[in-house]
Structure formats: C-alpha cells, structure tokens
N, C-alpha and C positions, 0 to 999 in steps of 0.2 A: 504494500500500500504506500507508506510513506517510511519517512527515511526522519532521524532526527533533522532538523532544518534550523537554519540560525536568519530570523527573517529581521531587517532591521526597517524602521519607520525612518519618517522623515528628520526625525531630532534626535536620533542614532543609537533607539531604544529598542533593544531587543526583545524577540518575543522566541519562541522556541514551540514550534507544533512536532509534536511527537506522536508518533503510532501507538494505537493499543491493541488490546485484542475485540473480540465481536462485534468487529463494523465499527470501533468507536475510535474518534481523534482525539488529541489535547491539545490544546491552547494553551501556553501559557503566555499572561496578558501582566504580567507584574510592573511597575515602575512606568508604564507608557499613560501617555496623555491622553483623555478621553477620545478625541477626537481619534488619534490616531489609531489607537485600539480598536476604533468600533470601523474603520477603516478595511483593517486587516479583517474581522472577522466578518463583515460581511464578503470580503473577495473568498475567504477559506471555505464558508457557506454554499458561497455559488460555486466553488470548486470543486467541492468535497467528491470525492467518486461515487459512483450509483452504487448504492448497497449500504452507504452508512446512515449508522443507524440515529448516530447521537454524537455530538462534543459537547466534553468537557471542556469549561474555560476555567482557566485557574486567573483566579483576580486580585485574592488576597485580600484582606478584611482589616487592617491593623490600622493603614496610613489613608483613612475618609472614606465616605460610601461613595465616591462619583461613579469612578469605575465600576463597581458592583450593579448600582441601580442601571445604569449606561446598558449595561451587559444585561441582565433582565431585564430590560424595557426593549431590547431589541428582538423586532421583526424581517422576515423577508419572506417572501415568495414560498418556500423550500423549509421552512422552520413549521411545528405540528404545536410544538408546548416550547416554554423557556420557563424551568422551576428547578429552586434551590439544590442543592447538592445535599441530602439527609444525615451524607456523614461528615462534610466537610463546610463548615460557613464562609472560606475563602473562594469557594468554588460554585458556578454553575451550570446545571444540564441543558443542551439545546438539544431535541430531538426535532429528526428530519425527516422527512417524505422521501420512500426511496425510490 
C-alpha cells in the first residue's frame, strides 16, 4: 500500500503517513498549522487507494484544540463518519467509502 513517507507543508512541517494493517492509513498531523494540515488530508482522502477502509489522524491533544476540532469538523466527498478515537484523545477516525 504505502510506504513510510516524510510529507513536508509549506512552512517545512512534517507530517508522516504510514501504513497499517486492514485497509487503514495514518496520519500523523503533529506541530503543523491548521491550514496546512487540513491541506494534506484532504489530498491523502482523495488519494487514498480503493479498499481503504479508515485513517487515523494523529493530532495530538496537549498544545490547543484547533487542530483536533479542524480535523473532526472535516468533510469530503469520500469520508462516511469522522468520530473520536475511543482509545486515544490525540487521535481521530475518518472512515471512507470504498
């Protein structure tokens, strides 16, 4: 599927999508700018390969909720539900239309 990737924005803030196992991606959105973040995961959305199921976005919870609500309040086309992570409050589930 995917491969670790070292994806940078525009203000040279890394984010890293990694592979999982059944159908599902990750995100990780730590330290980037709203804007930017929500950038990335709408191209990774429309990207994603047919068959997956779900990404996790890791957002992290410590340093303000912008990021986090940004990240649950976001829609597209290809997205079914976007709802909290049950084990993790850094984190949240997008599932996709496959």
């Amino acid at each position: 599927m995917f491969s670790i990737k070292r994806v940078f924005s525009r203000r040279k803030t890394l984010a890293y999508l990694m592979p999982t196992t059944n159908n599902t991606l990750r995100i990780d959105l730590h330290g980037m700018y709203v804007e930017d973040a929500m950038e990335l995961l709408r191209e990774r959305v429309a990207r994603a390969p047919h068959g997956t199921e779900k990404i996790v976005v890791i957002h992290g919870y410590n340093r303000g909720s912008a990021l986090k609500e940004a990240v649950r309040r976001f829609r597209a086309p290809r997205v079914v539900e976007v709802a909290p992570s049950f084990l993790n409050e850094g984190e949240t589930v997008i599932w996709l239309r496959s």
